[in-house]
C-alpha positions as CSV (number, residue, x, y, z in Angstrom):
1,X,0.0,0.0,0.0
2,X,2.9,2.3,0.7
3,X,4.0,2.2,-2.7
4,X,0.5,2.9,-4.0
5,X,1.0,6.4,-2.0
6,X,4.6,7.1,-3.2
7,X,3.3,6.7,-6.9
8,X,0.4,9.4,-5.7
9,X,3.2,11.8,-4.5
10,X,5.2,11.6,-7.3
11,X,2.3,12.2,-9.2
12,X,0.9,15.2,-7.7
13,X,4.9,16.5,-7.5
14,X,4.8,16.3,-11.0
15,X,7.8,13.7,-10.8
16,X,8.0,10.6,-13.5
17,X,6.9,7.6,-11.9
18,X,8.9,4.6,-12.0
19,X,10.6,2.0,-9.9
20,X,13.9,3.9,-8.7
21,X,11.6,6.7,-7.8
22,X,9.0,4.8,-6.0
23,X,11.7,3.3,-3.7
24,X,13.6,6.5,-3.4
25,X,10.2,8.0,-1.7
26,X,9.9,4.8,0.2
27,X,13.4,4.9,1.7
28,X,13.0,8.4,2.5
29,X,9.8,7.9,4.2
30,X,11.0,5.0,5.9
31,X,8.9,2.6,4.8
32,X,9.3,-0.9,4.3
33,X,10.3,-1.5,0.2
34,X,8.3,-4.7,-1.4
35,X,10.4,-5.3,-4.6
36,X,7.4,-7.1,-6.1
37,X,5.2,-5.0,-5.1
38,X,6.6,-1.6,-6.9
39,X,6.7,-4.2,-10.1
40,X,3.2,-4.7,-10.3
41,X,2.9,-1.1,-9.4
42,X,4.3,0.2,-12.7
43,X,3.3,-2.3,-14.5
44,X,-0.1,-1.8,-14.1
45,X,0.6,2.3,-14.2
46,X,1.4,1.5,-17.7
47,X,-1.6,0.0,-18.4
48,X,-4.0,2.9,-17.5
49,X,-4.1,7.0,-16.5
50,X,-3.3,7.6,-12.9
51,X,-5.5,9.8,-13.4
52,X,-8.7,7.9,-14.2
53,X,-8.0,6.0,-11.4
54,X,-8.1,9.1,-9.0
55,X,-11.3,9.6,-10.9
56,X,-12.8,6.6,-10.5
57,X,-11.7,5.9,-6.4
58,X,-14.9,7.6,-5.8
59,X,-15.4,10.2,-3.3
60,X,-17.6,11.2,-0.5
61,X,-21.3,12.8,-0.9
62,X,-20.5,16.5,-0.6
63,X,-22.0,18.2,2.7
64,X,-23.4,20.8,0.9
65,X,-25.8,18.2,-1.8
66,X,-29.5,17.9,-1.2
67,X,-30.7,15.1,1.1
68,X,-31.7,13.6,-1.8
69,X,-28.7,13.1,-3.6
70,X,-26.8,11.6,-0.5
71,X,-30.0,9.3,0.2
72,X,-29.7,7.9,-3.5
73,X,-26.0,7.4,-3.4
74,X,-26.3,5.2,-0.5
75,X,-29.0,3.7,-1.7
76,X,-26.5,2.9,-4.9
77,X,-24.5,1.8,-2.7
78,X,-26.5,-1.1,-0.6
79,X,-27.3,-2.2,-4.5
80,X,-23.6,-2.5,-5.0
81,X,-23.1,-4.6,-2.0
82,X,-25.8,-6.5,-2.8
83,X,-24.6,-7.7,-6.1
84,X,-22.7,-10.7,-6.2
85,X,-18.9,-10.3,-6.2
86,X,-17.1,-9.8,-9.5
87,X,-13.9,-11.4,-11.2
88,X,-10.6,-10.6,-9.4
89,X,-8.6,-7.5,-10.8
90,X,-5.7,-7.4,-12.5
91,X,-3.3,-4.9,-13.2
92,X,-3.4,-2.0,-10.7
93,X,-6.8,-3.1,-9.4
94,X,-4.8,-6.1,-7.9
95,X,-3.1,-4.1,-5.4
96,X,-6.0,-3.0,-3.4
């Protein structure tokens, strides 16, 4: 999981993100380093936009939206739960 946050950083610092990198952050932060990990990491960065993936993390009901917006968002969400579970990710979505 750390790694997934060191790729964020770089990301939002503007910095290219790639193994050497992702461990430099690591090492500074003092965080453990999982080798394989950071692999799959960039691997499955190439594979998609970091930032559709910040897009599609979802995000909290905003406090200012009508009560019936939040009601039908977690009203979306039971649904979601409900349904059965789906294949196992692959790529990035196997890190989480």
């Amino acid at each position: 999981m750390e790694s997934i946050y060191a790729a964020l950083l770089l990301h939002k610092a503007g910095g290219k993100i790639n193994e050497t990198n992702v461990e430099k952050v690591l090492t500074a932060a003092g965080a453990k380093i999982d080798k394989d990990q950071i692999v799959k990491l960039i691997a499955g960065l190439k594979q998609t936009d970091i930032e559709d993936i910040i897009k599609s993390a979802g995000s909290a009901p905003v406090i200012a939206a009508p009560a019936g917006e939040v009601i039908e968002k977690k009203e979306e969400k039971k649904k979601k739960e409900e349904e059965p579970e789906e294949e196992e990710p692959t790529g990035i979505g196997s890190l989480f």
